[in-house]
N, C-alpha and C positions, 0 to 999 in steps of 0.2 A: 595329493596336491597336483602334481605333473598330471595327474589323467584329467583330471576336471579344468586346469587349463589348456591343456592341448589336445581336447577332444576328436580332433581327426587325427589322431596317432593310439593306434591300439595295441597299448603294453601287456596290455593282459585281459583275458575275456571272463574272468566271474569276479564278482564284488568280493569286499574285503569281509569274511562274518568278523562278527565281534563276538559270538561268544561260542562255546562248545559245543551247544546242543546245535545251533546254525551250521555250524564246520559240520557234522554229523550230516546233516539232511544233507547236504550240498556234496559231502563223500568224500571231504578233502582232511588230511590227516593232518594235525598240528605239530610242530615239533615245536620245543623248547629250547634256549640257549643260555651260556652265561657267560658273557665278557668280561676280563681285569679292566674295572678302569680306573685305580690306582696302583700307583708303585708298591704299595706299602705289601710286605711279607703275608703270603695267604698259608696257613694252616689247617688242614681240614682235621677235625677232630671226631669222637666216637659218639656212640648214643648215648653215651651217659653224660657228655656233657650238658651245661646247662643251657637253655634256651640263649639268655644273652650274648652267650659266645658264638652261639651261630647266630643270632645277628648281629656280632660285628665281620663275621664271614661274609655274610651276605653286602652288608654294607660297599664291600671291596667288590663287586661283581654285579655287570648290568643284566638283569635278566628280561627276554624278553621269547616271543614264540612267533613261528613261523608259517603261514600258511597257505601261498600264495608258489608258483615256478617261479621264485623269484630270482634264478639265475636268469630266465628266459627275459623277465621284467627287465632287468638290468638293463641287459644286452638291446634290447626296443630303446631303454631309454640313454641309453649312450649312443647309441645310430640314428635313431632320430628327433630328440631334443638335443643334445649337449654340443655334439659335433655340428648340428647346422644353426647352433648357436655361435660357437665360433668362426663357421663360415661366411654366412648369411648377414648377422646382424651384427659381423663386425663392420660391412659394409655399412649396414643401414644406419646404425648409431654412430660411426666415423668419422675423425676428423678428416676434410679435403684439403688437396693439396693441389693452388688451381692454377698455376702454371703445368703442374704433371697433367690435368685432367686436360686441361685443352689443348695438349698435344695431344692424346689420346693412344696411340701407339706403342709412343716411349715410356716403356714400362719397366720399373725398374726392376733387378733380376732375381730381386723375393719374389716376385710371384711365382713363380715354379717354383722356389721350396716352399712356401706355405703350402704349396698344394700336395707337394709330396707327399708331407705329414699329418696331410687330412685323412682319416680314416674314410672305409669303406663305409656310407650310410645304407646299401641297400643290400646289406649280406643277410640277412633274415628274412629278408621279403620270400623269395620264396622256401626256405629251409622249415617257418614257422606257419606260412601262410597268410602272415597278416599283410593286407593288402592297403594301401592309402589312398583316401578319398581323393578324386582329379580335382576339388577345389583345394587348395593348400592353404596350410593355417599360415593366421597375419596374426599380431601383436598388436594392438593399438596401444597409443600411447597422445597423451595431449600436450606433453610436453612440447613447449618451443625449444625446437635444436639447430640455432645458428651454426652457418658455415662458417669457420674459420681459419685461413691460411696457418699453413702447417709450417710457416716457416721459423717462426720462435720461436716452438713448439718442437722442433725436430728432436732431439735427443731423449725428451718425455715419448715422443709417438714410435722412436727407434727403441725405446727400452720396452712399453705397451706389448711391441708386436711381437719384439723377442721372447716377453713373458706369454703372449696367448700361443706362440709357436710350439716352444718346452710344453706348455701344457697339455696341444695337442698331442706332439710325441708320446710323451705319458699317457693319455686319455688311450691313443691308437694301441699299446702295449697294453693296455690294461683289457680294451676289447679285444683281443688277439688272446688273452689267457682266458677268456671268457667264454669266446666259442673255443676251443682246444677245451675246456672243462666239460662243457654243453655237450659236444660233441664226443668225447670218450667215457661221457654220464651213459648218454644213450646209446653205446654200444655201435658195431659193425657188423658187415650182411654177413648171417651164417644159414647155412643151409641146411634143413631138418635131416637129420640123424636115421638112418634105419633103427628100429624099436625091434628088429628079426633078424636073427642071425644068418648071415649071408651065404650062400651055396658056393661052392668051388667052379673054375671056369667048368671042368669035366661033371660037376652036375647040371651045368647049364646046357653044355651042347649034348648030354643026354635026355634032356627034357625033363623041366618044372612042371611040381602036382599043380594042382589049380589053385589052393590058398599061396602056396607061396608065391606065384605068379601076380596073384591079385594085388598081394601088397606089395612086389614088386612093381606096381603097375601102378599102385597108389603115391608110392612112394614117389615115383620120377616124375606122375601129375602133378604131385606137390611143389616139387624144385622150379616145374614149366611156372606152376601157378604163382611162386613167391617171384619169379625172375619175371615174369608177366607185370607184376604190380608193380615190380619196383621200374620198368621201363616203362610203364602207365603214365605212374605219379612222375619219372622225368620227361615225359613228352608231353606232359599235362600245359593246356595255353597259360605263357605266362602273360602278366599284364606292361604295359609300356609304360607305366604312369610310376616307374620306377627311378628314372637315372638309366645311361648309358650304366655305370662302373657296375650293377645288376646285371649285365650279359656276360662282362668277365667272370665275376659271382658264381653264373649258373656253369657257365663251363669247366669251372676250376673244380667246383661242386661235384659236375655230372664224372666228371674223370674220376673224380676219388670215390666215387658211388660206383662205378663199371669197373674200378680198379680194386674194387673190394670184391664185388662179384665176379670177377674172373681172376681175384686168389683164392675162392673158396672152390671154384668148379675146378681149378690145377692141384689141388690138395691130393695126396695121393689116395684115401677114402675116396671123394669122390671121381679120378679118375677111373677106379676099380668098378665102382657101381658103374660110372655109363658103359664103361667093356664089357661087364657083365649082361647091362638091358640090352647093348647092339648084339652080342651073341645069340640071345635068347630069342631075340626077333629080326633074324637076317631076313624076313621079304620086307619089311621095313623100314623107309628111310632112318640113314644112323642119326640117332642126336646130338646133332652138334652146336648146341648152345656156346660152346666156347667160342667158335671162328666171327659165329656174330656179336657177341659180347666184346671180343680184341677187336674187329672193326668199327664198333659204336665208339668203344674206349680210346683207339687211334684216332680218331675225327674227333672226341672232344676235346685230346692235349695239343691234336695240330691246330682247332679254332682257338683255345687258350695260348698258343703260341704266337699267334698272328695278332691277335689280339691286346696282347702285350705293347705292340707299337704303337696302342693308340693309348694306353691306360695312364698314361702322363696326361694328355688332353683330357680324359674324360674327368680325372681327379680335378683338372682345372674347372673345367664345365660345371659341376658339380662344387666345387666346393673353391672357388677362385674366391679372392677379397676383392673383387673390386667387379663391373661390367665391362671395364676396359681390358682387362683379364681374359674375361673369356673371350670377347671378342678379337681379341688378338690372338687368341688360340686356335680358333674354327678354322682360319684357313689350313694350315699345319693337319688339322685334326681332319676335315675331307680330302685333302689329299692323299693323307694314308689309307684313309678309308676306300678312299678310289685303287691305292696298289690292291692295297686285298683283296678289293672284286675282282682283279687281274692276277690276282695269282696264288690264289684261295681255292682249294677246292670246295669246301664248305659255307664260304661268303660269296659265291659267285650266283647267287641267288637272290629271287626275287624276297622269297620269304624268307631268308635270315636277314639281308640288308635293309627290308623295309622296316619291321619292328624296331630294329638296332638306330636307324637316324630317327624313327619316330621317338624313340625313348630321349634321343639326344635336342630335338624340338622339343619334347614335355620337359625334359628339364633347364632349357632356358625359359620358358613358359612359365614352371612353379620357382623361379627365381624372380621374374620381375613382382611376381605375387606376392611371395616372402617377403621383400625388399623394399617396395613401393605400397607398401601402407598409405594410401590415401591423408586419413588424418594426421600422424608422424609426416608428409609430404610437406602438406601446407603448414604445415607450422613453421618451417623453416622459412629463411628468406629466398626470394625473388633468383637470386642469382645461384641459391642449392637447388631450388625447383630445376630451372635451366638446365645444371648440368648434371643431375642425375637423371633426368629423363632424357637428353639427348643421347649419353652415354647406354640406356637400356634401348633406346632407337638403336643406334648405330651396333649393337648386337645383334638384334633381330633381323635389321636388315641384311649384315652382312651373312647371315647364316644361310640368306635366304639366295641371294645373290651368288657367294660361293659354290654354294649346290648348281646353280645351274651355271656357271663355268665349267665346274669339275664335271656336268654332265653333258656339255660339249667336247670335254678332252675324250670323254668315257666314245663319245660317238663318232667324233672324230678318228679314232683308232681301230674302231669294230663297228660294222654298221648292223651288225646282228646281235653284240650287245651292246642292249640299251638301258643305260641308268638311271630308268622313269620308273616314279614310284605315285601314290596318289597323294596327290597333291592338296588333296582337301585334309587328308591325316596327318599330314606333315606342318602346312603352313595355315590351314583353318582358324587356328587358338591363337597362332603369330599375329596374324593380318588382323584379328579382332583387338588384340593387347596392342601392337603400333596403332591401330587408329585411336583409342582411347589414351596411350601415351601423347598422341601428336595434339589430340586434346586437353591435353595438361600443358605440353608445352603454347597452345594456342592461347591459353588463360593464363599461362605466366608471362610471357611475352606482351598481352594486354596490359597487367599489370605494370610489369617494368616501362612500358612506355607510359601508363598515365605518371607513375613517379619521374620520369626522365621529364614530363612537359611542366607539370606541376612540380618542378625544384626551384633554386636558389636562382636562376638565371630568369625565369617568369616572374618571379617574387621582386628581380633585381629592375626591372623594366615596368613591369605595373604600379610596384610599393602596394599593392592589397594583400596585407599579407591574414586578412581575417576570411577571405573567400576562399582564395586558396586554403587554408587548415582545414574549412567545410569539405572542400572538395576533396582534401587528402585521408580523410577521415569516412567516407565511401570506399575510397578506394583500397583502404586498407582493410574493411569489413568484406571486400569482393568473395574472400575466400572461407567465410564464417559457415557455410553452408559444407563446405569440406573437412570441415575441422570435427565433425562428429564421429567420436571412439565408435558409435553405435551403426555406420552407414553399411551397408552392403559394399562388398567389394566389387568396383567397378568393371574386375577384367575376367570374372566369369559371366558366361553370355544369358544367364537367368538374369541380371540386374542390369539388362540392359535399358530397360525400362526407368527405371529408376536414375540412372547416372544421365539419360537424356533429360530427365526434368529437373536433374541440376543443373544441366548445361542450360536449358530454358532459362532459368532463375538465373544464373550467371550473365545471360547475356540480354537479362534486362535491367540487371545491373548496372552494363557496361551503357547501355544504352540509355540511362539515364545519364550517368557522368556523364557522358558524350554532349546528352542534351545540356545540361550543367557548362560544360566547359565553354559549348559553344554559345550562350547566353553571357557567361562570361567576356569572353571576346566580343561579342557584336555590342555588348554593353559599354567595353574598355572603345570601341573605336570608334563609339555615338559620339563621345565628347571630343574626337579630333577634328581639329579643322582646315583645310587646305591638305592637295595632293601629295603636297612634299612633306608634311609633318606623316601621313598615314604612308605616304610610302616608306618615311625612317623607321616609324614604329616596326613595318614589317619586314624591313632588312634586320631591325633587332629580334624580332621569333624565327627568323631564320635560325640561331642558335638555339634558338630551344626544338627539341627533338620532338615533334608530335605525331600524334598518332594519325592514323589515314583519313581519318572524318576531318580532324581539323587542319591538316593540311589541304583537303579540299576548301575546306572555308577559310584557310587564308589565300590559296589561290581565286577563290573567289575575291576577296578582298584584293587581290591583285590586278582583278580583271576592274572593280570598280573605280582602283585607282586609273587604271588604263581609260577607263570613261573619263574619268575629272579630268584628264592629261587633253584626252581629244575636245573636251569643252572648252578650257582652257585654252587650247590652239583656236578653237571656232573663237572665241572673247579674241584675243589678238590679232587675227586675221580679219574681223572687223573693226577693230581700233584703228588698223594697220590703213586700211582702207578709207577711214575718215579720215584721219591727221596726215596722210601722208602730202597733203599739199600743204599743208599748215603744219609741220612736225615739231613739236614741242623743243626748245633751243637751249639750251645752256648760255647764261650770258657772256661766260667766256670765250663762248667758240662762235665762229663766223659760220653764216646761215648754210652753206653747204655742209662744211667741215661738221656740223651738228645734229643736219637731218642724216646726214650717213653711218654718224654715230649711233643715234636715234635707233638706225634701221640695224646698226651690229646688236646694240644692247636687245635690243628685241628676240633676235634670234639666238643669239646664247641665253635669254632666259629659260624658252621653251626647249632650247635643244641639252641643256643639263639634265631636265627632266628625261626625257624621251633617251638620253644616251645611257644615263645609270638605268631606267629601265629595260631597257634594251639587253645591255650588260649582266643583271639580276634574274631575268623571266623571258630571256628569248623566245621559246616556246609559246609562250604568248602571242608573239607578231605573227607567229604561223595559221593561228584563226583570222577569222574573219572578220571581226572588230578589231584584231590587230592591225591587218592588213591595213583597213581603211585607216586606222589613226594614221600610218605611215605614210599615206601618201599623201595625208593631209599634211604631216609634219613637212615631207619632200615638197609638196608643192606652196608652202608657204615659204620656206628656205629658197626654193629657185625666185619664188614673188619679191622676197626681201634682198638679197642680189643680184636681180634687175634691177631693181631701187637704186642700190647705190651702184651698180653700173651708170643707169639713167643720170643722176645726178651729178655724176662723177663725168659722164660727156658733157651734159651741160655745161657743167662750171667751165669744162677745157674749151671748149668750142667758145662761149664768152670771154676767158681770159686771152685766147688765142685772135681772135677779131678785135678787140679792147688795146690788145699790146702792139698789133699790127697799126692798127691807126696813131697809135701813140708815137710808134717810133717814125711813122712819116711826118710827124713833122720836125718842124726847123725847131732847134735849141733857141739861135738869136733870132731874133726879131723887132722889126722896128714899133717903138709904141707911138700910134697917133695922138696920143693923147700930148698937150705941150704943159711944160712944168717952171713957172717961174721962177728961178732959181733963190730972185734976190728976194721972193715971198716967202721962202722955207724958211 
């Protein structure tokens, strides 16, 4: 079952026979087993008993047959199923905690021991030779998996992690007894035996017949030959598409492999024989396979040594629970990498240190892979999209960014070493995975904004609330195209083809809604009427959050109100000009006291408009239809304040001549007229 789902992971290379004549052809020998799997008392009995009683013997005991390396099996599938099941897709199926997440730094300080007790995933890679394809297995899944705050939840998600932790423990011990079996099944380096019994040193400095010589001679090609292969097979190219924690692996490896073969050539047998072959052949350089075997085996415990400093990061790297994880590890983790090229004698190279961060790029590489399952992506909400792909951005980039810091410090320090490595092997796969991340987040970001225009606050302003559901009901299908278990994986570069013409189809999606919304709108502001009702309406979408197309067409609609505002003025400024000798009067007020009123009420009508707009869309008067409204509005306001300047002299200048002549004259005076008294 595990191989037929996890196809790019190869636990074992010959099929399973099912029967004995099959196991025959194929050369593989079957064994038999038999497990108690009941408590109950087992008795084995003799041949004379009766059939029945050996089967209720048998009854008590599972049997079954074997025929497969199925230690070797194991061990593949607990390194790479099981363990980067608890690494990987604890993230991917996990609950979020999203105040942690967007702080992104503040990590709290399980993640270093979850990672301690991650086991090693790539200690077989090269021991067995199976190698893993550079595309990495995904999981699909169509399950919708909402994000939900981890905050009611704590004590369930603190018992959760404590359970997958204990388990890893366990898992890592049980793989640790596994290779230690693997490993003392298959033996350690010995070195072929003389088959001839050996001359004394005084037959040798008197000189060997010629058989004995020869197998003397065959004998020590032998040792050259087995000590040949085995420094063959470890300088054999490994591949990068491992994991960083696969270079600690090989070195730990190469040491106990150099340190086996340089106990077998100190053995005092084979002391003896190489003192006897240098005797025998003094014009001959001496054989000194030991001084090279102790300095290959000194240089692999001192890289395993150095190496060590960095093996906390790489467990993180590798097997961290979250992306904020590792990326809060890489700086820590190129910094030390930067000592060791300073003071390494076996990492101060180009070609140990290029492999070694190349393996450490392919493994943040075959993480965003693992983790970002495309259709698992979209199923979630809006705001899981968000920050799980910001969170695998902000990995990659830091990775990429600290490198070239730490390779300013590197050059800054030594202008003759330099910490340049090639740059297409390292960040290649990077710069292809962030742009197609930054393309998720450009689509999720689409969509939280049509939700953000199309909510409760448009619904609350319009009252349509049957267009709006049409429209929400696109926009919630935006993502139907991502949701197929069956899509190619976007972030290998064969399917790049393929995830463009999802992006096509997506962003004619958007472009429809867009065109939708905006019909919408120009629909909803046909039926207003007058500047100041469409200008309230669009101080009220000011609170709704829109997306950039339609904040261009309300600014557009802002420039129209801007038109009705300066028609408006032009209507007034020729009213203003008829009636100003006839000004329409209140019968309360006296004919100046009225026309100056006349002329106030005029100018704060127009200037409430023009000052909230002003206030709202500044940026507006900075064009050129702006401009001009403005100085139309200026030069109506100076027109309507000479008015009642004007008016306002008049009156003074009449009241002032009117009251002069008034008070010259006489209070008394005599009436000519005569008044018969005695007629009254």
């Amino acid at each position: 079952i595990i191989a037929r789902t996890y196809t790019r992971v190869a636990l074992h290379v010959v099929p399973l026979p099912l029967t004995d004549k099959q196991a025959e052809e194929c050369g593989i020998r079957r064994y038999l087993y038999a497990v108690r799997c009941r408590d109950d008392e087992v008795r084995f009995f003799g041949e004379t008993d009766q059939p029945s009683t050996w089967e209720s013997v048998v009854s008590t005991l599972e049997v079954g047959s074997l025929a497969l390396p199925t230690l070797d099996a194991n061990i593949n599938a607990i390194t790479k199923v099981y363990q980067c099941l608890l690494s990987y897709y604890s993230q991917k199926f996990g609950d979020y905690d999203e105040e942690a997440e967007e702080e992104g730094a503040k990590r709290d300080a399980a993640a270093s021991t979850i990672a301690k007790v991650r086991s090693i995933s790539s200690v077989t890679e090269s021991k067995q030779g199976l190698q893993r394809s550079g595309s990495a297995l995904t999981l699909s899944s169509a399950d919708s998996i909402e994000d939900t705050p981890s905050g009611g939840n704590a004590p369930a998600s603190t018992e959760m992690q404590r359970l997958r932790d204990e388990f890893g423990v366990n898992l890592h011990k049980f793989q640790s007894v596994l290779l230690e079996t693997s490993s003392a099944l298959k033996g350690v380096f010995n070195l072929p035996m003389p088959d001839f019994e050996l001359p004394t040193m005084q037959a040798v400095l008197d000189g060997l017949d010629r058989d004995l010589y020869e197998k003397f001679a065959l004998l020590i090609n032998s040792w050259d030959q087995v000590i040949s292969d085995v420094l063959t097979k470890l300088d054999e190219p490994r591949p990068v598409t491992v994991g960083p924690l696969e270079e600690i692996d090989y070195w730990r490896y190469r040491g106990k492999i150099l340190t086996s073969v340089n106990e077998s050539l100190r053995t005092k047998e084979a002391t003896h024989i190489i003192e006897l072959w240098n005797a025998a052949n003094p014009d001959l350089p001496k054989c000194d396979r030991v001084a090279k075997i102790r300095a290959l085996m000194a240089e692999a415990k001192d890289n395993a040594r150095f190496l060590l400093l960095v093996e906390r990061h790489f467990k993180n790297v590798q097997f961290g629970h979250s992306f904020n994880v590792v990326a809060d590890t890489i700086p820590a983790m190129l910094q030390s990498l930067r000592l060791i090229w300073t003071i390494s004698r076996g990492y101060n190279k180009d070609e140990r240190m290029g492999p070694l961060l190349q393996k450490i790029a392919w493994a943040l590489y075959d993480r965003v892979i693992r983790v970002m399952d495309i259709a698992t992506l979209f199923s979630r909400s809006v705001r899981g999209i968000l920050r799980e792909t910001r969170s695998a951005v902000r990995m990659l980039t830091i990775f990429e960014t600290t490198y070239m810091h730490e390779r300013q410090r590197v050059e800054a320090t030594s202008q003759d070493n330099r910490w340049e490595f090639d740059r297409k092997l390292l960040f290649g796969k990077i710069h292809y995975v962030t742009r197609i991340l930054k393309n998720i987040l450009d689509m999720a970001q689409c969509a939280r904004e049509f939700y953000r225009m199309f909510g409760p606050e448009l619904k609350n302003i319009t009252g349509d609330s049957k267009s709006l559901t049409e429209v929400l009901i696109l926009v919630d299908n935006l993502f139907n195209s991502f949701t197929d278990t069956n899509m190619p994986c976007p972030f290998l570069t064969q399917n790049e083809k393929v995830w463009n013409r999802l992006l096509e189809r997506f962003e004619d999606k958007v472009h429809m809604i867009d065109a939708k919304a905006k019909n919408f709108v120009n629909d909803y502001f046909a039926h207003i009427r007058g500047a100041n009702n469409a200008f309230n309406l669009l101080e009220k979408f000011k609170s709704v959050k829109a997306r950039a197309a339609i904040s261009c067409l309300l600014l557009d609609k802002y420039r129209d109100v801007l038109r009705s505002l300066g028609k408006e003025l032009q209507r007034v400024e020729l009213k203003f000009k008829e009636m100003k000798t006839n000004p329409p009067i209140a019968h309360f007020l006296p004919p100046v006291s009225g026309a100056i009123s006349w002329a106030r009420l005029t100018l704060n009508v127009v200037k409430v408009g023009i000052v909230r707009f002003l206030r709202s869309q500044p940026d507006i008067f900075e064009e050129e239809e702006g401009k001009a409204v403005r100085q139309r509005y200026i030069k109506l306001a100076h027109a309507l304040r000479e008015y009642e300047a004007e008016m306002h002299g008049t009156w003074e200048n009449d009241i002032n001549m009117t009251l002069s002549s008034k008070l010259n004259q006489s209070i008394l005076f005599k009436n000519p007229a005569t008044i018969e008294f005695h007629k009254v």
